[in-house]
Structures are given as C-alpha cells and as structure tokens.
C-alpha positions in Angstrom: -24.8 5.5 -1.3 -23.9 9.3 -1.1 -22.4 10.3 -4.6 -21.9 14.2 -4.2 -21.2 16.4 -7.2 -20.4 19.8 -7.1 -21.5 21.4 -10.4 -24.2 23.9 -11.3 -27.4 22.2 -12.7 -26.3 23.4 -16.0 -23.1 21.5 -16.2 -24.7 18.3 -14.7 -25.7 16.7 -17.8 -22.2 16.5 -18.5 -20.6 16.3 -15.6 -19.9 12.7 -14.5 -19.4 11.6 -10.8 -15.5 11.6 -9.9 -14.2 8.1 -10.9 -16.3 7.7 -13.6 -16.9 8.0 -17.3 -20.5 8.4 -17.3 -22.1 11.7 -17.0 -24.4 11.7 -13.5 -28.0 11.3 -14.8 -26.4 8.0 -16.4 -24.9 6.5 -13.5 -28.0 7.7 -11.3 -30.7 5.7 -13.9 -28.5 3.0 -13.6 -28.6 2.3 -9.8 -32.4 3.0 -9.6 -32.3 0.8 -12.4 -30.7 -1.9 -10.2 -33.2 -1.0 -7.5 -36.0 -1.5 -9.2 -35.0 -4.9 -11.0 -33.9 -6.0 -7.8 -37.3 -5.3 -5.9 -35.7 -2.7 -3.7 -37.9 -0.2 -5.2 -41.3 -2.0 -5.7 -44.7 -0.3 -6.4 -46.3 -0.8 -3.1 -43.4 1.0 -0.9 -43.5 4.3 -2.8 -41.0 6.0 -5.0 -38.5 8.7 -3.7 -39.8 12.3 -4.6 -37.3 14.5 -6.9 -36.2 16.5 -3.6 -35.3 13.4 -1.7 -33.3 11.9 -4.8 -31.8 15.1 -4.9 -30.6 15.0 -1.5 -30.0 11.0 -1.1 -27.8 11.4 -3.8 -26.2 14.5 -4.0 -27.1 15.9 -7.3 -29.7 18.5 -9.1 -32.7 18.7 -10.3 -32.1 18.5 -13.8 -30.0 15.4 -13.2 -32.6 13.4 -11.1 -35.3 14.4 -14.2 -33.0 13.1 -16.5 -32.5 10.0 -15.1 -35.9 9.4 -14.4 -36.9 10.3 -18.0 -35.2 7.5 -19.2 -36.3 4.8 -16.7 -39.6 6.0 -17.7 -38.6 5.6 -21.8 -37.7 1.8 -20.8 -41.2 1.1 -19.3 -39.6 0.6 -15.6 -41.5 3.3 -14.2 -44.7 5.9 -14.9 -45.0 9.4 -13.7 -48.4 11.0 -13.1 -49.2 14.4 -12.3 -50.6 14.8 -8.6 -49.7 11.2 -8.1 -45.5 11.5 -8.1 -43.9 8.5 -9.5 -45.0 4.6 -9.3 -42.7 1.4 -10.1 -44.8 -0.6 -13.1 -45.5 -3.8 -12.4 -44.0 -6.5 -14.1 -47.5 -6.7 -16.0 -47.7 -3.4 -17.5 -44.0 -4.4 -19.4 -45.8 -7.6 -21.1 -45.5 -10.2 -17.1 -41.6 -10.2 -18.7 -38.1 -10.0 -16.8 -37.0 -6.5 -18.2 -33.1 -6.1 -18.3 -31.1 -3.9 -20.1 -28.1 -6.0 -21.2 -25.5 -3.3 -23.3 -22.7 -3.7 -20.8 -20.8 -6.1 -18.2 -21.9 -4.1 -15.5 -25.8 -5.0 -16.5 -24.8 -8.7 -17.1 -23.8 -9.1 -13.7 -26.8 -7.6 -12.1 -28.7 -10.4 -14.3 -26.8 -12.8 -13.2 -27.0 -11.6 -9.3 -31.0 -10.8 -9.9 -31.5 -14.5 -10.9 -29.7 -18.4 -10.1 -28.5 -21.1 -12.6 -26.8 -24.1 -12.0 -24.6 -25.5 -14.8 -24.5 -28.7 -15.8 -20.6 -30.0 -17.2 -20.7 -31.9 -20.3 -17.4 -32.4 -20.8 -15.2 -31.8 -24.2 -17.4 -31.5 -27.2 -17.1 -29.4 -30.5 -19.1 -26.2 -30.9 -22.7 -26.2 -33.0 -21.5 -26.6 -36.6 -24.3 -23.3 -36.8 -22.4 -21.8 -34.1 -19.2 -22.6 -35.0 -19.8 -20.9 -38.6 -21.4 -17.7 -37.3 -18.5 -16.9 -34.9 -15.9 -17.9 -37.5 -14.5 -20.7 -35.2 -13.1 -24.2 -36.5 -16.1 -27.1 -36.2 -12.7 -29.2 -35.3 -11.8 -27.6 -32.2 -13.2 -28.7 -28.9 -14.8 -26.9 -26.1 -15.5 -28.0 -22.4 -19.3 -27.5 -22.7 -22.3 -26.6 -20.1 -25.6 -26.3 -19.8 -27.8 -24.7 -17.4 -31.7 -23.3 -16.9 -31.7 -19.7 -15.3 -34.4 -19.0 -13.2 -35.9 -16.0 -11.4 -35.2 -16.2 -7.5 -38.5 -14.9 -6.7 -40.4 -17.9 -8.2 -38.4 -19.9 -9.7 -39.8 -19.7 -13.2 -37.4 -21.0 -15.9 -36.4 -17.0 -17.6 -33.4 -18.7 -19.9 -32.0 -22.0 -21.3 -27.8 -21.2 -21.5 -24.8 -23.2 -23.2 -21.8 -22.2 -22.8 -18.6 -22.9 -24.0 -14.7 -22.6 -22.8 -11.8 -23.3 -24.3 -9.7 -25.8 -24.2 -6.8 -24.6 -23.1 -8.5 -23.2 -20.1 -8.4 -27.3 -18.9 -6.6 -26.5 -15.6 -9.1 -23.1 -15.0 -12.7 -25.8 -15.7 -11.0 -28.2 -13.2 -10.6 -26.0 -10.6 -14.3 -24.4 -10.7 -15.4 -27.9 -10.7 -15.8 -30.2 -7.6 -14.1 -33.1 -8.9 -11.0 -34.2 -11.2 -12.9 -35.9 -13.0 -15.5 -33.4 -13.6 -17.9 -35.0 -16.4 -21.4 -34.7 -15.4 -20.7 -32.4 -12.3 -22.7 -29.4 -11.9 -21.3 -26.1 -10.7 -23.2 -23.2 -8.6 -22.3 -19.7 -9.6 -24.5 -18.1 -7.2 -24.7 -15.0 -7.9 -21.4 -14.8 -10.3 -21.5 -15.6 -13.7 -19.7 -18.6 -15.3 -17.6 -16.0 -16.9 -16.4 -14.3 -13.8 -15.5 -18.1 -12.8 -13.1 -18.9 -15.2 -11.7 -15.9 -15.9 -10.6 -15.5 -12.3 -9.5 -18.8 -12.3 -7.4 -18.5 -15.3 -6.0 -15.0 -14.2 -7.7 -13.1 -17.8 -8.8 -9.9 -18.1 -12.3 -9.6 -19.9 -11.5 -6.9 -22.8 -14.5 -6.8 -24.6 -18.0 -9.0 -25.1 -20.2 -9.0 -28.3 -23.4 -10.3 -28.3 -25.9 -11.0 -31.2 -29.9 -11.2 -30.6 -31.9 -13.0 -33.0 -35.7 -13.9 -32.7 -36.5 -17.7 -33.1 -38.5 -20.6 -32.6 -37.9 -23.0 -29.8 -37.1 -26.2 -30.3 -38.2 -29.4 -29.0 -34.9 -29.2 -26.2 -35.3 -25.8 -25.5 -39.3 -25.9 -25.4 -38.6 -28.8 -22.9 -36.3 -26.6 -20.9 -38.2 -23.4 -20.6 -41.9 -25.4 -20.3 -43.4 -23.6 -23.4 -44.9 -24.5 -26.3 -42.4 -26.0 -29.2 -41.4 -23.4 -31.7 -42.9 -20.5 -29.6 -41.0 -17.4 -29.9 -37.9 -17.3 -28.2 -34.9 -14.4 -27.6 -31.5 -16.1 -28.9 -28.8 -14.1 -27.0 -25.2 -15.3 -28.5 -22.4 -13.5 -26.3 -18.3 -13.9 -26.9 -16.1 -13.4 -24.3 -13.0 -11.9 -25.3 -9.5 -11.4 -23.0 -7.2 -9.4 -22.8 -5.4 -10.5 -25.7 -8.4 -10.6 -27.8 -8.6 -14.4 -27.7 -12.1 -15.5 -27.0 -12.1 -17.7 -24.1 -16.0 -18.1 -23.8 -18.7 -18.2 -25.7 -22.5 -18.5 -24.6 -26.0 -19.3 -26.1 -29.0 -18.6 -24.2 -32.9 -19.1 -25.0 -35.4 -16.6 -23.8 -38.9 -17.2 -23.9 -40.3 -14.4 -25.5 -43.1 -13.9 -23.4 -40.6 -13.8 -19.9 -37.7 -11.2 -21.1 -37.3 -8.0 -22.6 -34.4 -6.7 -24.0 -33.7 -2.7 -23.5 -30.9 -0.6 -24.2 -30.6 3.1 -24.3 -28.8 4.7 -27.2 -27.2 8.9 -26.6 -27.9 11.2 -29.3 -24.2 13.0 -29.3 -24.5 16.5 -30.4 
C-alpha cells in the first residue's frame, strides 16, 4: 500500500507517483476515496492523523492536506479543529450513495462497491429516444439487458440499468451467457461490470466512454423498479462504450433515484 515519493513538499503537487499520470495528492484522494466508499474507513474506527498518512503512504504534508481538502470539497469527510478528521455519515450527504463517476477507474469501484444481476432480453432495437440522441439507426438491433443495482450492505435498489451490445458481438453475449440459447437467462457480474464482460470476451480495448446526466422523472417501469414514487426525481446516466477502433460496442441507461445517489466530480484549475 506503500507508494514512496521522493520529492520536496514543494514539488509534490506536481509530482505524480512513478507509473502514473496523476500528480500524488490526486492518486492519494482517490484511494481514501475508495476507502471510504467501501466502508474501510468508517466514522466509528477513526480517521488516520496527517503524520500517519504521511508515513503509511510515503508522501508530505502538503500532499496529504491536499488530498484531504478535496475529500472534504466532495462532502466525504469533515475536519474539526481539536477533533482531527471524521468520515460523514451517509446522512450528512442527503442518506445518498456518493460516487464520483468521471473515469473507468471510479466505474469499476461502483460496480465492485455494489451487485446487479442482468436480465438477457435478447435482440431488440434501441429506444427510438435513445437511438436519436446517440445518432444510431432505430433499424439496427442490439442484444439487450436489464438489471436493478443494489447496495451490498442492504440491498436497497441504488439504480435501474439497460444496456445494450452490439450485434456483431453475437459470439462474445453467448459466451458470458450460461446457455446457447440465451433468451431470458440472467448473468452475474459480481463485482465486474457488463462492460468488462464483453469486452474481454470479444478481445476489445475500451478507448474512451461518454456519458450524459440528465435529471428526470421516473416512470411507471422504473418507479416500479427502484420502489419510489412515479415521476419522482431520478439521475438519468447515458454511458457509450467505445473500442479501440472508435466503434461503440455498448451503450447503457441507468435510473437513479435522486434521493439514493450523488454525482461528484472534481474539476483542476490549470494555471
């Protein structure tokens, strides 16, 4: 867990850890990040002082602040004079599942902080709405599934998720599926995500995602899904999967109730 740098504490701000393209602080928010989303780091057991941050992982001063300044920016944790630093609880951040979500790396620590089971429902065209917004032809088809997420703690319903592969990807679907004949089967990702599934089963190389966040209301099927009121205000999440060709492979649509998941992101002033 050791990540050593060897920089003055002036140069650590833009120094990153050997191996990677983040400076320090960055990388170092991002795994207490992980720590704290995954429970690891929970109110009651008492957060590391900056001297033993400094020493468990190898850095300064200035880079443990930083880091902790912006876990404290995104609500994840308070620091009180005479007190040190506390975890907040999930009810001081709304009772929601916070996750920041702006790269591949955070997706996957969603997806291994939570379970979902997908549904297949065979060949079927895209959303005409859908289908429109991502510029894709109503005509083609797409092997479709459907699953609830839900948190593993206690099992409450955080996100309602379609998703959609291509076509050509037949021979990749049947082989992440338990059967030949694999309409109505469900799959397991455990702690992958669908996309890690068929991309390694196809032999692609993610390039790039997108993903655009709209606020709506739920509908009856989603409302259903999620157990909340119908047309109560929901995170829509649409996410394209792109290889390394540029082809989109995948595409998803998932539901958040609005009152169960927060969206965070942290954006670097350059200069």
């Amino acid at each position: 867990m050791n990540s050593p740098v060897e920089a003055p504490d002036t140069l650590m701000e833009k120094v990153p850890e050997k191996g990677g393209d983040k400076p320090r602080y960055q990388q170092l928010a991002d795994e207490l990040r992980a720590l704290i989303l995954s429970g690891k780091l929970a109110g009651s057991s008492g957060f590391p002082t900056e001297s033993a941050l400094c020493a468990e992982y190898g850095v300064s001063r200035f880079t443990v602040r930083e880091a902790l300044r912006r876990l404290q920016n995104e609500g994840l944790i308070a620091r009180r004079r005479g007190s040190g630093t506390v975890v907040q609880p999930a009810a001081a951040r709304g009772g929601a599942l916070h996750q920041p979500l702006s790269n591949v790396g955070e997706i996957l620590q969603y997806a291994r902080d939570t379970r979902i089971a997908y549904d297949h429902l065979g060949l079927q065209s895209l959303p005409k709405a859908i289908a429109v917004q991502i510029a894709m032809p109503v005509s083609d088809k797409w092997f479709r599934f459907r699953g609830v997420r839900r948190q593993i703690a206690d099992g409450q319903p955080i996100a309602l998720t379609e998703a959609y592969v291509i076509a050509d990807l037949k021979r990749a679907v049947e082989e992440i599926l338990p059967a030949a004949d694999a309409a109505d089967q469900t799959i397991n990702p455990g702690s992958n995500t669908l996309f890690q599934f068929i991309s390694n089963a196809a032999g692609l190389s993610m390039s790039r995602v997108t993903q655009d966040i709209q606020a709506v209301p739920a509908s009856a099927e989603v409302a259903a899904a999620l157990d909340i009121p119908r047309r109560s205000a929901c995170l829509r999440i649409l996410r394209c999967y792109h290889d390394q060709d540029g082809r989109m492979f995948e595409m998803s649509v998932s539901h958040h109730p609005g009152d169960r998941f927060a969206y965070s992101m942290h954006i670097d002033v350059e200069g």
